[in-house]
MMTF fields as JSON, N, C-alpha, C and O atoms, coordinates in Angstrom:
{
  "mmtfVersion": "1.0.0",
  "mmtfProducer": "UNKNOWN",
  "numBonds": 479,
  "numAtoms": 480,
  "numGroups": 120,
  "numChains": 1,
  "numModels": 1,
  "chainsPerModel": [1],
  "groupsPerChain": [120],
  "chainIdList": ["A"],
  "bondAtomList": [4, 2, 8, 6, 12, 10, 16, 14, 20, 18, 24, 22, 28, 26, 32, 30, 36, 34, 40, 38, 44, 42, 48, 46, 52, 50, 56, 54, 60, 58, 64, 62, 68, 66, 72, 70, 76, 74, 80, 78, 84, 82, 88, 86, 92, 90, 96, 94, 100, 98, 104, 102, 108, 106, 112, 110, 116, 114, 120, 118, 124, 122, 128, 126, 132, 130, 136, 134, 140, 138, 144, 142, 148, 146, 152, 150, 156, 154, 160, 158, 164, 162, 168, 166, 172, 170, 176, 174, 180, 178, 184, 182, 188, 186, 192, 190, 196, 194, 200, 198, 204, 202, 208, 206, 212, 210, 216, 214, 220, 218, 224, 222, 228, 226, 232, 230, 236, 234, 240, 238, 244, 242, 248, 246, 252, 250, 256, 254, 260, 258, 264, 262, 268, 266, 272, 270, 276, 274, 280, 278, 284, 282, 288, 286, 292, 290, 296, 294, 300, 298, 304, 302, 308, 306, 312, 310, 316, 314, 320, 318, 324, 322, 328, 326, 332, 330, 336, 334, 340, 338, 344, 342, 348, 346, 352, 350, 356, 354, 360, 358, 364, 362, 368, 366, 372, 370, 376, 374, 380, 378, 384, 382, 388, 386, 392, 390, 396, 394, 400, 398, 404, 402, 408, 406, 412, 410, 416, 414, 420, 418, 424, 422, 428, 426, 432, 430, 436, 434, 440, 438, 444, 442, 448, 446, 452, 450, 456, 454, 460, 458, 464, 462, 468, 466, 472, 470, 476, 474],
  "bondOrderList": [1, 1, 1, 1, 1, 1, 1, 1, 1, 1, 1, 1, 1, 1, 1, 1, 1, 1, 1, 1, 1, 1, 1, 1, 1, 1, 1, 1, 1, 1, 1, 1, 1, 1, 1, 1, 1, 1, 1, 1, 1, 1, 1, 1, 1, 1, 1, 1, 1, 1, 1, 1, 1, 1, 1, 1, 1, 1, 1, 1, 1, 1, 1, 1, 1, 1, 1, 1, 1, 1, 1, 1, 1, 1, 1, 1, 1, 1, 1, 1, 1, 1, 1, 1, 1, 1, 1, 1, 1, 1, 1, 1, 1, 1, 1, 1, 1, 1, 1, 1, 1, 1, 1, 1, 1, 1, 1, 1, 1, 1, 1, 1, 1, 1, 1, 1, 1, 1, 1],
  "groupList": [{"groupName": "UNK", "atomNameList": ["N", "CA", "C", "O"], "elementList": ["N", "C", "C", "O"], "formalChargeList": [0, 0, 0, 0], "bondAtomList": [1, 0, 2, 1, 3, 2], "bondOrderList": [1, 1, 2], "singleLetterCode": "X", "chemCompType": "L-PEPTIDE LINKING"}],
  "groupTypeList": [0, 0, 0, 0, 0, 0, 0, 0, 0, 0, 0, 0, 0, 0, 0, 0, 0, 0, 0, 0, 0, 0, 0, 0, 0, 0, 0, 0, 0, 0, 0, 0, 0, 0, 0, 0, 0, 0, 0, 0, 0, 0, 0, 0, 0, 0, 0, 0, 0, 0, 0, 0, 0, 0, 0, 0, 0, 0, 0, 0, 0, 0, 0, 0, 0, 0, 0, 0, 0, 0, 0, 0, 0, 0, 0, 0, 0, 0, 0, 0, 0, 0, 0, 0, 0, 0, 0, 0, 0, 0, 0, 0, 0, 0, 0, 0, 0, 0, 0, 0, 0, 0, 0, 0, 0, 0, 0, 0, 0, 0, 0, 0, 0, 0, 0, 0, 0, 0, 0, 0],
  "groupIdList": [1, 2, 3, 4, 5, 6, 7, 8, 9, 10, 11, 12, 13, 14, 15, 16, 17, 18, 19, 20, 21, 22, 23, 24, 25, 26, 27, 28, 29, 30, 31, 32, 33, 34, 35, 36, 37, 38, 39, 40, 41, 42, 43, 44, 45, 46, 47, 48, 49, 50, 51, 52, 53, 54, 55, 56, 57, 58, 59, 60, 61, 62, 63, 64, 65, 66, 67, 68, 69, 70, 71, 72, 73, 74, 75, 76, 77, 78, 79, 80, 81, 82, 83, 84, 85, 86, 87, 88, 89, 90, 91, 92, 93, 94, 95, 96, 97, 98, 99, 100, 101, 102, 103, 104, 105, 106, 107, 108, 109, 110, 111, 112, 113, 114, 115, 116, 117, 118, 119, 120],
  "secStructList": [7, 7, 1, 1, 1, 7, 7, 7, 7, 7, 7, 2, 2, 2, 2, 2, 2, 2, 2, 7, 1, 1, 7, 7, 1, 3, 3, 3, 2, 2, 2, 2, 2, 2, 2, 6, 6, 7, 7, 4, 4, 4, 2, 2, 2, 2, 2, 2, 6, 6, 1, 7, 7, 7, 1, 1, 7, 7, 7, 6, 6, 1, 7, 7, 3, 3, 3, 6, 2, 2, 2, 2, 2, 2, 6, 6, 7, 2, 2, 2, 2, 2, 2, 2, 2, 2, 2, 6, 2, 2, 2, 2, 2, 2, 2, 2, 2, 2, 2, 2, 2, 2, 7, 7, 7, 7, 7, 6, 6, 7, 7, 1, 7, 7, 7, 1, 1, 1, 7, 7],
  "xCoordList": [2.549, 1.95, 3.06, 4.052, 2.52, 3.718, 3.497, 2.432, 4.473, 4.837, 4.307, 4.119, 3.749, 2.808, 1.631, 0.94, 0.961, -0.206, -0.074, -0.904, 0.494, 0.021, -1.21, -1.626, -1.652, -3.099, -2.775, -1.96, -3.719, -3.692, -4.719, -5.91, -4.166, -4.636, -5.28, -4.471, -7.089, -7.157, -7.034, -6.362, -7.362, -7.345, -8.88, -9.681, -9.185, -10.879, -11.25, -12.201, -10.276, -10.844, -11.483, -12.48, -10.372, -10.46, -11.989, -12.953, -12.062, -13.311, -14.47, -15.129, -14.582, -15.721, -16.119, -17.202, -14.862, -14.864, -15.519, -16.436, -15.168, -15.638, -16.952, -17.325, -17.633, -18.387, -19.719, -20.801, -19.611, -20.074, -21.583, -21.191, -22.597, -23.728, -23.425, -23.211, -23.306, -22.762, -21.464, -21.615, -20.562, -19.729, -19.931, -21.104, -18.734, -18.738, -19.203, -19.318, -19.45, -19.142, -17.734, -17.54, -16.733, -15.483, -14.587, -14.666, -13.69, -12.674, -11.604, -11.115, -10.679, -9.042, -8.103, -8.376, -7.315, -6.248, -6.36, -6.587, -6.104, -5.739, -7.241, -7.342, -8.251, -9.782, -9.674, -9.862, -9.419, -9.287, -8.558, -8.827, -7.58, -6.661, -6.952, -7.01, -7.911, -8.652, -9.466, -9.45, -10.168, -11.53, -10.756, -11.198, -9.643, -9.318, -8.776, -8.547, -8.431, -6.925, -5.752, -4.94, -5.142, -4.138, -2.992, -3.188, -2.338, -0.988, -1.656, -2.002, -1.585, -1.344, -0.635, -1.082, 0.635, 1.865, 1.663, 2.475, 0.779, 0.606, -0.585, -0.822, -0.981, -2.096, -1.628, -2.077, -0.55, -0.04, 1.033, 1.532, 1.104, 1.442, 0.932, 1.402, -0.847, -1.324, -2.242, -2.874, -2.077, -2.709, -1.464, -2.015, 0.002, 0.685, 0.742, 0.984, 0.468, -0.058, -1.45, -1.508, -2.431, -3.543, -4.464, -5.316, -4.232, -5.422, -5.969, -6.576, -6.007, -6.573, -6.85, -6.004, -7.895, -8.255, -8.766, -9.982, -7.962, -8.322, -9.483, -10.05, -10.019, -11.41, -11.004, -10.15, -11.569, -10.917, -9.454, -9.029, -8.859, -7.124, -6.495, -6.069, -6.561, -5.539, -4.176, -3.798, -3.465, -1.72, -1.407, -2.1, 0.272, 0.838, 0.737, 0.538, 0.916, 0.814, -0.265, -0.373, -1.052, -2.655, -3.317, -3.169, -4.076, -5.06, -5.678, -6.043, -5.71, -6.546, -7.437, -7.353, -8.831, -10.42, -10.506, -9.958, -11.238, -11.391, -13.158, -13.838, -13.444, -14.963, -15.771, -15.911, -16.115, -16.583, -17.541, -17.554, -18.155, -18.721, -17.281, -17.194, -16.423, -15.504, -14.36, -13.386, -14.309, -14.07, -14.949, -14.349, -16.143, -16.314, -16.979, -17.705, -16.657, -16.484, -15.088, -15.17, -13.706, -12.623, -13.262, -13.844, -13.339, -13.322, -14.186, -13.777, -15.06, -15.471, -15.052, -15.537, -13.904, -13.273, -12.125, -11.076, -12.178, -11.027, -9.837, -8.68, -10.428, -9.279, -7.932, -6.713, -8.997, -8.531, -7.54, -6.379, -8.233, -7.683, -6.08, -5.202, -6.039, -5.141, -4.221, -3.115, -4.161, -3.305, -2.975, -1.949, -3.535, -3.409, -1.973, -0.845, -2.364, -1.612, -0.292, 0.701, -0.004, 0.718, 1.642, 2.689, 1.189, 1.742, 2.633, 3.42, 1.944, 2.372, 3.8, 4.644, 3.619, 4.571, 6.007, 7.19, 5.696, 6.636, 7.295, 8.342, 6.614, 6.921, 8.09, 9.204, 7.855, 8.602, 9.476, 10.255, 9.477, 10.532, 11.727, 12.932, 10.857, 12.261, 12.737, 13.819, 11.883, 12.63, 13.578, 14.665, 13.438, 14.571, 15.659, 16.88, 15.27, 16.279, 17.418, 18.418, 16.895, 18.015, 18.271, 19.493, 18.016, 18.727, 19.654, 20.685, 19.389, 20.759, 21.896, 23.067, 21.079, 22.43, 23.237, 24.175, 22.71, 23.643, 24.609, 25.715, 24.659, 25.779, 25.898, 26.694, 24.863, 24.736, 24.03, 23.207, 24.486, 24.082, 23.08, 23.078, 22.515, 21.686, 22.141, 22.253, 22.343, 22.279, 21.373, 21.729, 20.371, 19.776, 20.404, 19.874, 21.682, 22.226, 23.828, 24.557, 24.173, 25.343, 25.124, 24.462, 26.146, 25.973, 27.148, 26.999, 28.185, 28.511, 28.189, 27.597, 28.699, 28.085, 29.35, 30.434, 28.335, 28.84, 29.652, 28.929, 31.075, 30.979, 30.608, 30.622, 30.249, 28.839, 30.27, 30.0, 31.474, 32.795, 33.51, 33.966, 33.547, 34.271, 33.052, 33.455, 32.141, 30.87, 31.124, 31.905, 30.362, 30.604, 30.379, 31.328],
  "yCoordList": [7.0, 7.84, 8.601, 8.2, 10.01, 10.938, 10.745, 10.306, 11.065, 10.943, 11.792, 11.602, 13.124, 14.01, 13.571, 13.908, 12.829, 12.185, 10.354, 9.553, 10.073, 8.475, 8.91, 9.739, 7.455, 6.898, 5.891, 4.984, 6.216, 4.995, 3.723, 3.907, 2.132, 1.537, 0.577, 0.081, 0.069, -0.782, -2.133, -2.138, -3.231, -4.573, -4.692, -3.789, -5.879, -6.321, -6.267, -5.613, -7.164, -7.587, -6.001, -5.647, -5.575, -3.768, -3.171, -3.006, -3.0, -2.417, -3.424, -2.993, -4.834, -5.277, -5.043, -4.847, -5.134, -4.83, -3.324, -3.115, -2.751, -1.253, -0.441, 0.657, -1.648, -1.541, -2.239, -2.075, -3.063, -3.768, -2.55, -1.394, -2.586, -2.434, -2.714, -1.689, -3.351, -3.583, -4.394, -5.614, -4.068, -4.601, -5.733, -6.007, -7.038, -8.428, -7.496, -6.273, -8.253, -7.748, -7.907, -7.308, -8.737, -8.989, -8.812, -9.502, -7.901, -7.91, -8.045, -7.233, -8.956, -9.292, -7.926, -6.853, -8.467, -7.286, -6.329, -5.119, -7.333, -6.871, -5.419, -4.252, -6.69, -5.784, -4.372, -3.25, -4.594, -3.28, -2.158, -0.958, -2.779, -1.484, -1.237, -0.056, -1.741, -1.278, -0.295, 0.89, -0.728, -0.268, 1.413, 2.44, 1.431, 2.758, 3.454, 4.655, 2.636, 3.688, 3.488, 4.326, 2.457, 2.293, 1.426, 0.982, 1.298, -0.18, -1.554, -1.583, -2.304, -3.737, -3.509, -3.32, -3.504, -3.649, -2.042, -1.937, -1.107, -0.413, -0.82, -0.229, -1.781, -2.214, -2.952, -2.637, -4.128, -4.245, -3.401, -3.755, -2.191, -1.011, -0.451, 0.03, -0.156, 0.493, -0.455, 0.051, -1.481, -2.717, -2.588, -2.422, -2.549, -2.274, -1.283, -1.258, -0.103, 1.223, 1.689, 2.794, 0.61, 0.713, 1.436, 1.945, 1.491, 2.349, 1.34, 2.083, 0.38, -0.747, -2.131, -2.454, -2.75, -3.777, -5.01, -5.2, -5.907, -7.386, -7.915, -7.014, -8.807, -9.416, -10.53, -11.212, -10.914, -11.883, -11.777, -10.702, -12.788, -12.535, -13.558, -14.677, -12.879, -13.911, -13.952, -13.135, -14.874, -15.761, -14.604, -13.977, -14.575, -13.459, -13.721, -12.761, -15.273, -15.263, -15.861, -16.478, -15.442, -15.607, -14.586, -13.4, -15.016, -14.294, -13.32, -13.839, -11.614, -10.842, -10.292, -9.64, -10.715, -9.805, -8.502, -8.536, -7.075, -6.362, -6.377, -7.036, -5.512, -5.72, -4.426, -3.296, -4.639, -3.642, -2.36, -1.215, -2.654, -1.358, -0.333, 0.888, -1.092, 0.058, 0.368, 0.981, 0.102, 0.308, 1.326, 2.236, 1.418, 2.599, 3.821, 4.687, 3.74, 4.352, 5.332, 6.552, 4.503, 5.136, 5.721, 6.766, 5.254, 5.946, 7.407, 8.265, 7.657, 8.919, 10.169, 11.288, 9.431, 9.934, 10.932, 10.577, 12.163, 12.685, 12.668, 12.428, 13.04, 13.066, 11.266, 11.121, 10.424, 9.124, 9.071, 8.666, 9.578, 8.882, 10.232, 10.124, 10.994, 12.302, 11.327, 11.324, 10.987, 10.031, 9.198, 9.487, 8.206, 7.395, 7.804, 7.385, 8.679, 8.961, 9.508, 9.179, 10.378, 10.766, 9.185, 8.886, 8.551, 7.423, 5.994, 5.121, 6.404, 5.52, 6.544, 6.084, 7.647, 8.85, 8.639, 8.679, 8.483, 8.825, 6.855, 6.539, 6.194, 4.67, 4.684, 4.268, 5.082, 4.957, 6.254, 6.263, 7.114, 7.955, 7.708, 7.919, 7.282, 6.111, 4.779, 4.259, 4.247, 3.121, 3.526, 2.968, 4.647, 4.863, 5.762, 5.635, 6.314, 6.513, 6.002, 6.584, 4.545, 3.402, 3.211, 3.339, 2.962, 2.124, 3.169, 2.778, 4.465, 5.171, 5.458, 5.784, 5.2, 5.617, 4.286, 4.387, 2.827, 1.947, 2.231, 1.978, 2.465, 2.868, 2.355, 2.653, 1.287, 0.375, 1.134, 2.048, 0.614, 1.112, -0.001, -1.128, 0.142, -1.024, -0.407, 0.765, -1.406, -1.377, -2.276, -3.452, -1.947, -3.109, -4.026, -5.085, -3.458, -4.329, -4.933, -5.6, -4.737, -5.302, -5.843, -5.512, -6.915, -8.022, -7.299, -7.356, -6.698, -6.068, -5.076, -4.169, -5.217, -4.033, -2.447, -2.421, -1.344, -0.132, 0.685, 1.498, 0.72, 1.47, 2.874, 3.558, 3.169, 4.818, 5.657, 6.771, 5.608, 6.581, 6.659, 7.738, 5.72, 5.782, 5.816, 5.614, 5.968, 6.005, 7.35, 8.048, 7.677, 9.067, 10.385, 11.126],
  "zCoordList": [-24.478, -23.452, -22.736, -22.127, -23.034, -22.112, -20.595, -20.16, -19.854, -18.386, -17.964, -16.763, -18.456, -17.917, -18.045, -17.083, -18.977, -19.335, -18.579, -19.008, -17.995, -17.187, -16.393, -15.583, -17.39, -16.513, -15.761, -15.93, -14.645, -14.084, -14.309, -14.058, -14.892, -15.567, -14.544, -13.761, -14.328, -13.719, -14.142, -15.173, -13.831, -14.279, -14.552, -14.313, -15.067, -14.696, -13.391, -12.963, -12.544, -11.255, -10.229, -9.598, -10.557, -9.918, -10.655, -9.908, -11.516, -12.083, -11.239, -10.293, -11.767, -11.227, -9.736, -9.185, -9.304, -7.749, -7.52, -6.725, -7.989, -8.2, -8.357, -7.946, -9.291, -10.158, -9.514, -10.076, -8.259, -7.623, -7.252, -7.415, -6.963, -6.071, -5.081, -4.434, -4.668, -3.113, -2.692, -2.742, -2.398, -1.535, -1.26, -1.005, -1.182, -0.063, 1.139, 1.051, 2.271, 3.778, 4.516, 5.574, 3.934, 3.62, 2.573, 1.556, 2.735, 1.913, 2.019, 2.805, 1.438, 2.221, 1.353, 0.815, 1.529, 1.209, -0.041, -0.056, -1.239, -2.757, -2.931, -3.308, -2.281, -2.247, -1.362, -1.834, -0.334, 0.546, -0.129, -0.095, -0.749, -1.787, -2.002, -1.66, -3.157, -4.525, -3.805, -4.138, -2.844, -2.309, -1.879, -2.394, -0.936, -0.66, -1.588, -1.441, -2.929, -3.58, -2.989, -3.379, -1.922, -1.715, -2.422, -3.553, -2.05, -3.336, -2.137, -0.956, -2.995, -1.697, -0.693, 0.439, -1.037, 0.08, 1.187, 2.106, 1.047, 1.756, 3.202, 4.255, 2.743, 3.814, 5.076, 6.178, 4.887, 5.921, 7.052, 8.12, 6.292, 7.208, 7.779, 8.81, 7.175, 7.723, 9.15, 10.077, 8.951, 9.85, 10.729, 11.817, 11.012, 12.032, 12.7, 13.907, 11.804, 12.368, 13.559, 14.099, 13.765, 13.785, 13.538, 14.266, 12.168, 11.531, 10.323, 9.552, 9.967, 9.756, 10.78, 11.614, 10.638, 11.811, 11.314, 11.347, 10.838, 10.129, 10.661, 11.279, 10.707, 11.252, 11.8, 11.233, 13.037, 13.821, 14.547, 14.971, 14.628, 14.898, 14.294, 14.582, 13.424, 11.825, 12.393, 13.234, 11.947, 12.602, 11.58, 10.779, 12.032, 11.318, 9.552, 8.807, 8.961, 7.742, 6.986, 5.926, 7.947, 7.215, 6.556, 6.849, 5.637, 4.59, 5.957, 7.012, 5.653, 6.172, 5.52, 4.479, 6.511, 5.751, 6.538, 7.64, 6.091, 6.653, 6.346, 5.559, 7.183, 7.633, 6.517, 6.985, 5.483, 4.417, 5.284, 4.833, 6.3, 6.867, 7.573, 7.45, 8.189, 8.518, 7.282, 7.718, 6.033, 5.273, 4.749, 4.178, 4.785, 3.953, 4.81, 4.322, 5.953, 7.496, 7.182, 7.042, 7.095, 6.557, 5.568, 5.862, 4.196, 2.991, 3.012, 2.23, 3.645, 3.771, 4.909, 5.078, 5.615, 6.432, 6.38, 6.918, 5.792, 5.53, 6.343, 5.999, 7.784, 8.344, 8.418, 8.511, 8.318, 8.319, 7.211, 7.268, 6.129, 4.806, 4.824, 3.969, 5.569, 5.685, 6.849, 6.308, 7.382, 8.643, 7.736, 7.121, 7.433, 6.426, 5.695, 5.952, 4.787, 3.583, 4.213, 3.565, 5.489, 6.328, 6.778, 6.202, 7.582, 7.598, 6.775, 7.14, 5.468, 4.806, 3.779, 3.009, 4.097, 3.25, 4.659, 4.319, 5.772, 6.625, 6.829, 7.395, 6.387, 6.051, 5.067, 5.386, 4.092, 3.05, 2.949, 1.996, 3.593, 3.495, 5.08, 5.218, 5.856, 6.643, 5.815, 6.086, 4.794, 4.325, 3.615, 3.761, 2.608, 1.739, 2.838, 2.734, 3.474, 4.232, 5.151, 5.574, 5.36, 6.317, 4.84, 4.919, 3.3, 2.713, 2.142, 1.595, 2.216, 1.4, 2.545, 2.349, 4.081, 4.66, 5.18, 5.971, 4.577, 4.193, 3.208, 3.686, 2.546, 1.515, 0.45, -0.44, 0.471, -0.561, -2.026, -2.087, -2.775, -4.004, -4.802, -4.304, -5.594, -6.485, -7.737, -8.094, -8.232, -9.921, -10.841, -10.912, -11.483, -11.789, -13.016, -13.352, -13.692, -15.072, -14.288, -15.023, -13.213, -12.507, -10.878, -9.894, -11.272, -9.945, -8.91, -7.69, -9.459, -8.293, -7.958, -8.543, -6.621, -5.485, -6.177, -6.761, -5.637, -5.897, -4.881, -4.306, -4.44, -3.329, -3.532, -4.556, -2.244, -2.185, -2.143, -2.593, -1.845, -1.307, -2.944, -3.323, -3.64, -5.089, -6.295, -7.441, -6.176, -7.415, -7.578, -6.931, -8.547, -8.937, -9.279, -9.537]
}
C-alpha cells in the first residue's frame, strides 16, 4: 500500500462499536475515541482542556466514562469538534516543541545520545 493510498484500518472492536444501533449510555476512553475519530491518548487532553467531562469524579488514575448523550451532542457540533481539533494540534505542536528545543536527539537503532551542536 502506497503512502498516498493509506487506509485507515479499524479493529473488530471499533466496527462493532460503530456498528452498534445504539450506543452504551457510557463510554470510557478507547470508546469515546472511536466514537469521535480521535487517538486514545488524545482524550485525556481534551478532558484537561475542558472540553471533555468524565462522569462522576473519577481519582486521577481511574477508568473514565463519558456520558454517550453529550458525546453525540459534541459529535454534531462543528464548532466543538473545530476547538477540539485546534487544541489537540496546539498540544502537540508545544510538545514537539519543548522536545527539540531540549537538544536532545532520539535515535531509534543507538543507545547513545546525539549531541544537537556536532550532528549533522
Amino acid at each position: 500500500m502506497s503512502t498516498g493510498n493509506k487506509l485507515k484500518i479499524m479493529n473488530n472492536e471499533q466496527k462493532e462499536l460503530l456498528s452498534l444501533a445504539r450506543l452504551p449510555a457510557r463510554l470510557n476512553v478507547v470508546e469515546t475515541a472511536v466514537y469521535l475519530g480521535f487517538k486514545q491518548h488524545d482524550i485525556p487532553i481534551l478532558v484537561a482542556r475542558g472540553l471533555l467531562k468524565p462522569l462522576g469524579r473519577p481519582t486521577p488514575n481511574s477508568e473514565k466514562y463519558f456520558a454517550r448523550s453529550k458525546l453525540v451532542e459534541a459529535e454534531n457540533n462543528e464548532d466543538w469538534l473545530s476547538r477540539a481539533t485546534a487544541v489537540l494540534s496546539q498540544h502537540w505542536q508545544a510538545k514537539n516543541a519543548r522536545k527539540k528545543s531540549s537538544g536532545v536527539t532520539i535515535r531509534l537503532h543507538s543507545c547513545a545520545p546525539v549531541d544537537a551542536h556536532t550532528a549533522g
